[in-house]
C-alpha positions in Angstrom: 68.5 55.1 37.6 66.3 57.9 36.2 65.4 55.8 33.0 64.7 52.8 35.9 62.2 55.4 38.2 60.2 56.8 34.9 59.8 53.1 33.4 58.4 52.0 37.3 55.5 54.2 36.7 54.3 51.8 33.8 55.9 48.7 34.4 57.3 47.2 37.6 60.6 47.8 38.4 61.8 44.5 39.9 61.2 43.7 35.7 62.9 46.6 34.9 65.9 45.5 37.3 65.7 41.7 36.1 65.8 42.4 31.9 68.7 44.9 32.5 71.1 42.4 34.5 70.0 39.8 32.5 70.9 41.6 29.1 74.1 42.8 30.8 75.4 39.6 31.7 74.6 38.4 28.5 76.7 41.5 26.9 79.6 40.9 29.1 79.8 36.9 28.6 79.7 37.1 24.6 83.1 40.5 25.3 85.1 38.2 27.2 84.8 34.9 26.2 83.1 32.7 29.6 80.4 32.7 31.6 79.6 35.9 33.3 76.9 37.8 35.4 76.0 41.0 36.2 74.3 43.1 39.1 72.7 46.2 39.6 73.9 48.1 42.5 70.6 50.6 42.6 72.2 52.4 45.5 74.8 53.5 44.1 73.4 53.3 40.3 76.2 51.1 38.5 76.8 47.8 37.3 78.9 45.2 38.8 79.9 41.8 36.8 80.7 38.6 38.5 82.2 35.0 37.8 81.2 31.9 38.8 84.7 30.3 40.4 84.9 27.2 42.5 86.7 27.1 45.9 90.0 25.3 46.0 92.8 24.9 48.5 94.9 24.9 45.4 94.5 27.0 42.6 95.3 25.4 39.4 93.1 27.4 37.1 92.9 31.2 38.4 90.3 31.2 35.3 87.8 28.6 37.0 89.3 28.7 40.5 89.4 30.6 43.6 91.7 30.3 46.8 89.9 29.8 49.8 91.6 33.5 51.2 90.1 35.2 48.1 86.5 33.4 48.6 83.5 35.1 50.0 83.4 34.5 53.9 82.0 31.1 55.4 83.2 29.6 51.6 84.7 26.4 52.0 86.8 24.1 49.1 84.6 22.6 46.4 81.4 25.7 46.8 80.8 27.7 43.8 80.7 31.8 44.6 80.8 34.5 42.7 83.8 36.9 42.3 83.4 40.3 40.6 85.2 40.6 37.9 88.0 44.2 37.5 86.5 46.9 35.3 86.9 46.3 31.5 85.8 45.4 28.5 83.7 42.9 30.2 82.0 45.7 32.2 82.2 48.3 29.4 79.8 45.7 27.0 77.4 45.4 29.5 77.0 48.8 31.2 76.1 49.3 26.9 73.6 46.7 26.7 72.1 48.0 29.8 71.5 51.4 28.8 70.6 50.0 25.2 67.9 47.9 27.2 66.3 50.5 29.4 66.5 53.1 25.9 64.3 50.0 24.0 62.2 49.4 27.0 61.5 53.0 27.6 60.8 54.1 24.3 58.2 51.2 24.3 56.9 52.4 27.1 55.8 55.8 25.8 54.6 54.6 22.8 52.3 52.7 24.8 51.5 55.1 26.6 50.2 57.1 23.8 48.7 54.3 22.2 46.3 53.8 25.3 44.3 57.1 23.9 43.4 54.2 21.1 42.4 51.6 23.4 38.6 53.8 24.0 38.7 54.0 20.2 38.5 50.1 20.0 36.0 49.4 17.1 36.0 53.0 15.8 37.2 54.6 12.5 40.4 55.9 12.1 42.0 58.0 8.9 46.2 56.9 8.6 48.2 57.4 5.9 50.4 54.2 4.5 53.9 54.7 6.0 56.4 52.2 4.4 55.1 48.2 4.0 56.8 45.5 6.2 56.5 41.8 4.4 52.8 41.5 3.8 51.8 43.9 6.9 51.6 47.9 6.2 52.6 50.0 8.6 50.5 53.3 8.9 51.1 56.7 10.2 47.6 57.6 12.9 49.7 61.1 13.3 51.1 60.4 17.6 51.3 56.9 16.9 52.4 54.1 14.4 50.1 51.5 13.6 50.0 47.7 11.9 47.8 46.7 9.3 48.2 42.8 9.1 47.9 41.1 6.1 44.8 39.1 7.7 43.1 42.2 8.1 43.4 43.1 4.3 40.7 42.9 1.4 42.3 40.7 -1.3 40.8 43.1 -3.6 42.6 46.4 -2.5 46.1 47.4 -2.8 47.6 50.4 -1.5 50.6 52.2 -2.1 52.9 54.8 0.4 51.0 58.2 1.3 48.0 56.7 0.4 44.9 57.8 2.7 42.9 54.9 4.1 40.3 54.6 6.8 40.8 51.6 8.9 39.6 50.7 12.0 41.1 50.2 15.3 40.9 46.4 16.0 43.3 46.1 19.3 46.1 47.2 21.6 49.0 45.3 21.8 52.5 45.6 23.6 54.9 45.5 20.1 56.0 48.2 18.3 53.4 49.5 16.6 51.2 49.0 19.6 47.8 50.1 17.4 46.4 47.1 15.2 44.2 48.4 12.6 41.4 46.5 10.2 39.9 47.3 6.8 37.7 44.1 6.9 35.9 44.1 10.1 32.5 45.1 10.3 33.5 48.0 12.1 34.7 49.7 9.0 31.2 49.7 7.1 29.5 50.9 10.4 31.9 53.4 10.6 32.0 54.9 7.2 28.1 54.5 6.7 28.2 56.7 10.5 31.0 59.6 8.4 28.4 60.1 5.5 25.1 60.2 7.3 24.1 62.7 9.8 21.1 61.3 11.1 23.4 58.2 12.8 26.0 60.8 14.3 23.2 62.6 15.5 21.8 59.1 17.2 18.7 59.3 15.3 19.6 56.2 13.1 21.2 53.4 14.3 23.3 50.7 12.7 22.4 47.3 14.0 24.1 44.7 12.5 26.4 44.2 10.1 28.2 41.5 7.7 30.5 41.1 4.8 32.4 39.5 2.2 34.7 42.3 1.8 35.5 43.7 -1.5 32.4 41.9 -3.0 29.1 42.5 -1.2 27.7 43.7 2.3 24.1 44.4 4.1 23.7 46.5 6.5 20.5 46.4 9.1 19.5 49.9 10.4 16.5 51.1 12.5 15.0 54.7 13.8 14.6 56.3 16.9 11.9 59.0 15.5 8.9 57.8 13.9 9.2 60.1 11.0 12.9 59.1 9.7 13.1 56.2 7.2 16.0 54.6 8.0 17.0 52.8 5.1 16.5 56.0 3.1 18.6 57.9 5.3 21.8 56.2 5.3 20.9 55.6 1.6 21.1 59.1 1.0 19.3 61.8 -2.0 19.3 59.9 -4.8 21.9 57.2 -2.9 24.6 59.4 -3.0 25.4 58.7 0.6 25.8 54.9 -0.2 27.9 55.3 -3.1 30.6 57.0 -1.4 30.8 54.0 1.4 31.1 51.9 -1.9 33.9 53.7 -3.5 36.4 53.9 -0.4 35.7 50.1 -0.2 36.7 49.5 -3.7 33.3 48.6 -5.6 32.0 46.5 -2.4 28.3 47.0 -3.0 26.2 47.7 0.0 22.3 46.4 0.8 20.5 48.7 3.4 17.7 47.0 4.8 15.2 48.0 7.7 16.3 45.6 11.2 13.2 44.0 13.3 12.9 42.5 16.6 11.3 39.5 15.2 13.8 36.9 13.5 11.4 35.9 11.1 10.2 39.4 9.9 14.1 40.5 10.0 14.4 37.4 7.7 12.4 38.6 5.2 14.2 42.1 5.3 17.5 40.5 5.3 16.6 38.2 2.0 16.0 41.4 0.2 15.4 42.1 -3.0 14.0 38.8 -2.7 10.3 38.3 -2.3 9.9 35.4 0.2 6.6 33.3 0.0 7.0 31.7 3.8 9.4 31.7 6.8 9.2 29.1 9.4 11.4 28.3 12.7 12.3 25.1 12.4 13.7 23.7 16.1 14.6 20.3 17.7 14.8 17.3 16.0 10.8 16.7 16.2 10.5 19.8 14.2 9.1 19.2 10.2 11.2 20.0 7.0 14.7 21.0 7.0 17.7 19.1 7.0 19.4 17.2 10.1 21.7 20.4 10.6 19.0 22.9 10.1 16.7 21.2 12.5 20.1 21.0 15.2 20.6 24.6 15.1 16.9 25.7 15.1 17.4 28.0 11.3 14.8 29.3 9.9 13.2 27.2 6.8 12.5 30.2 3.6 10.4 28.9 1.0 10.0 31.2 -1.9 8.6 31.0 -5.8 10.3 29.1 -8.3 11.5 32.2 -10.1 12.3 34.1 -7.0 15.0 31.0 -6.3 18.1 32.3 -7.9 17.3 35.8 -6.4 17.4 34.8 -3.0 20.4 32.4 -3.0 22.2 35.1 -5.1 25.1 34.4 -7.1 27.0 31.7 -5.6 24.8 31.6 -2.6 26.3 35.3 -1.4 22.9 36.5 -0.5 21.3 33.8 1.9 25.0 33.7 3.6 25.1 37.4 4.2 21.6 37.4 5.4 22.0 34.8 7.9 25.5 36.5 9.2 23.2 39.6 9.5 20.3 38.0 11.8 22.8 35.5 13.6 20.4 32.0 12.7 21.2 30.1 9.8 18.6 29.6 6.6 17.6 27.4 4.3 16.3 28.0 1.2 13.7 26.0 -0.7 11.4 26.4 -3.6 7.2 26.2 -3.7 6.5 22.7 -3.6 9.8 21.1 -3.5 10.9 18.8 -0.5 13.1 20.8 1.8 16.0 18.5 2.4 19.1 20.4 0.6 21.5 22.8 2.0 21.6 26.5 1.7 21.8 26.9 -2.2 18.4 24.8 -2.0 17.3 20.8 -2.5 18.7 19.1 -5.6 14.8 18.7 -6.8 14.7 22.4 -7.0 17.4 22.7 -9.1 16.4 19.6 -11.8 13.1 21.1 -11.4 14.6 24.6 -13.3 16.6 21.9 -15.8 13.0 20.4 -16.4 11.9 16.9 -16.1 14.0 14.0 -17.3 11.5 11.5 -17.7 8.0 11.7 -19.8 8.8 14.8 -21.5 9.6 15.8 -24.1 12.8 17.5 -25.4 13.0 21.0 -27.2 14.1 20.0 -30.4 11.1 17.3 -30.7 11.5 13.6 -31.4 14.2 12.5 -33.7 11.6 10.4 -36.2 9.2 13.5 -36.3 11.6 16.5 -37.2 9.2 19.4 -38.2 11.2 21.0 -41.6 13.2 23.5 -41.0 16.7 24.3 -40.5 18.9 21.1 -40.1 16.5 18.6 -41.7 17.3 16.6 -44.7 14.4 17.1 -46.7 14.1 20.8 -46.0 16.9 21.2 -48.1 16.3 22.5 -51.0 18.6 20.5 -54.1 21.1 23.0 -56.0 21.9 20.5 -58.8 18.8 18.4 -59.1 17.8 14.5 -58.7 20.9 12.6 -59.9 18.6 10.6 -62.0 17.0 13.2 -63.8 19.7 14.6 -65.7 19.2 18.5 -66.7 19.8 19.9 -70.1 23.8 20.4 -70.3 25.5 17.8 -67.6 25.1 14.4 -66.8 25.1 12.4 -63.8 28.5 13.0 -62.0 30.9 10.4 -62.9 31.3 9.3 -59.6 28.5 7.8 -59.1 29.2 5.1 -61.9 27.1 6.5 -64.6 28.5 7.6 -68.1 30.9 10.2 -68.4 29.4 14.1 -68.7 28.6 14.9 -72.2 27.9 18.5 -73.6 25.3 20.2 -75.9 26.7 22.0 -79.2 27.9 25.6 -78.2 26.6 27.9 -81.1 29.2 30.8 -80.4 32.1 28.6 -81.1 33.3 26.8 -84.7 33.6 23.1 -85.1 32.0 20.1 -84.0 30.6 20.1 -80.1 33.0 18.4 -77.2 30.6 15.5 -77.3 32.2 14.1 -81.4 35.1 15.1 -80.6 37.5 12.0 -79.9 39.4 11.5 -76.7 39.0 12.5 -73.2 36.8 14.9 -72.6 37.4 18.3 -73.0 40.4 17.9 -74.8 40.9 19.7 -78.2 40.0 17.4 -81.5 43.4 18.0 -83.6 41.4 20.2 -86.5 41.0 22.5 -84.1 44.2 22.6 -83.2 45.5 23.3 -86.2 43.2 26.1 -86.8 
């Protein structure tokens, strides 16, 4: 009953009362083979197991059946009451799963109870150190309390090993064991890390905005001043950005864009889109509005048109920079280039992109006309002839058999005796017999 009064204080006890008889019963229905309940007498602070019997004027089955004598008072043949049951084994296995209950069910309640010094800390940065792993989850050690690191709330691109020291951030309270649900992708752990390594946002001086993320890959952060005379950018940037590369390194490699926030969307736009020079911003809202796709116009984006050469820049690779940038200023954009008609997507119209292929039609290619090759490299008659024109045979050979003419005949070689290959009989090259018998 002690375990019963400290667990009232947290939760209520007519819940408390209700799981233990209910796990009792259980208990004491799986030790003796039928169908049993039990009851806490809080009074007197023990457990008391019934059975369910019918009333008969007969009893046939002492198992199943009760004589009216032995029935509850006002019972009468055919009602179903409940008859405890003598102490034993019955009431041995569920006085165990009581107490087994109210030891689960308290120890869950003090962790709780410490884990509700986290609950404040909602959204704030937190330094564990990696316990054990549990399937994909890790379970961290936050020094009083345990806490879970899901497997949804893990970068793809980090892996960490036991007593490894991470920085996660505390993403809920929740009634399991661990109670504490931690993140190392939320937003929350940039803001917090970029607060650890500069002073001037501890101090309040600099304040983080917004922020968004693909983790592990690439991140922008919006930042403003309270002081006139702080740069804010630079500040959280750091003496020759030492400041940013250490949020970089405890988030593997995730590179991080500073950029100055703005009340107006349109100016914070242009921040956002950095290092990106942008040529025009416009709202674009309702469907009367001009330029823009259907969804662009639904949504009331914001319509960026920029230089040709400035395109690839600000869609970034895979379109990773306009996304981040409209995650940062909460309105979606849509990028187009100088001239071209804005009806694509995000990544820009279709005739923006065959513009940078170059026209198909009227012009023409890089390697010129096929009838009008310039010599060079490639061409046929660039190539200068090793052997000569087969018809203008060259002191020594003859036009190559192949080609139908007569077979190769040879000069007279002055450094050797005997009559030249060309009177000597037989197939070519082949000795005369004089010389072989010289």
């Amino acid at each position: 009953m002690a375990a019963i009064e400290e667990l009232a204080a947290e939760v209520d006890r007519a819940e408390i009362i209700a799981g233990v008889e209910q796990a009792a019963g259980l208990a004491a229905s799986q030790s003796s083979g039928r169908s049993l309940s039990a009851r806490l007498d809080a009074g007197k602070g023990r457990l008391i197991c019934y059975a369910r019997k019918r009333v008969a004027a007969e009893v046939q089955d002492p198992e199943t059946q009760v004589a009216v004598a032995a029935a509850p008072e006002g019972a009468s043949p055919g009602d179903l009451v409940e008859i405890p049951v003598p102490f034993g084994t019955a009431a041995r296995s569920a006085a165990r799963a009581a107490r087994a209950v109210l030891e689960a069910r308290l120890r869950a309640a003090r962790m709780l109870a410490r884990a509700e010094r986290y609950r404040d800390r909602v959204g704030k940065l937190e330094t564990a150190i990696v316990a054990r792993r549990e399937g994909q989850d890790l379970i961290v050690n936050l020094g009083p309390v345990e806490g879970r690191l899901p497997a949804e709330e893990q970068s793809r691109h980090e892996v960490f090993n036991p007593e490894d020291t991470i920085r996660v951030a505390v993403h809920a309270i929740e009634p399991h064991d661990p109670p504490v649900i931690l993140s190392r992708i939320a937003p929350a752990v940039l803001a917090g890390l970029i607060e650890r390594e500069t002073p001037e946002v501890r101090r309040g001086v600099v304040r983080v905005r917004a922020v968004a993320r693909h983790p592990g890959l690439r991140a922008k952060v919006a930042v403003s001043s309270a002081a006139p005379d702080v740069d804010p950018v630079a500040a959280c940037l750091g003496p020759g950005g030492s400041r940013i590369r250490a949020v970089s390194r405890e988030l593997r490699g995730e590179r991080v864009d500073v950029v100055p926030w703005h009340e107006t969307v349109e100016r914070f736009a242009r921040n956002a889109l950095r290092p990106a020079e942008v040529l025009d911003i416009r709202r674009v809202d309702g469907e009367s509005a001009e330029g823009g796709s259907r969804r662009l116009r639904e949504d009331g984006g914001l319509l960026v048109t920029v230089s040709e050469a400035e395109l690839p820049r600000t869609l970034g690779k895979r379109g990773q920079n306009v996304r981040l940038a409209s995650e940062l200023i909460g309105v979606p954009i849509e990028v187009v280039a100088e001239g071209a008609s804005p009806r694509g997507g995000r990544r820009g119209p279709r005739d923006a992109a065959r513009s940078r292929r170059g026209p198909r039609d009227g012009a023409p290619s890089r390697r010129g006309p096929r009838d009008g090759r310039a010599p060079g490299r490639g061409s046929r008659d660039s190539r200068s002839p090793r052997r000569g024109p087969r018809d203008a045979q060259s002191p020594g050979r003859g036009p190559d058999r192949r080609r139908g003419g007569p077979p190769r005949r040879h000069g007279p070689r002055d450094h050797r005796s005997g009559p030249a290959r060309s009177d000597r009989p037989g197939r070519a090259g082949r000795r005369a017999p004089e010389a072989r018998d010289r």
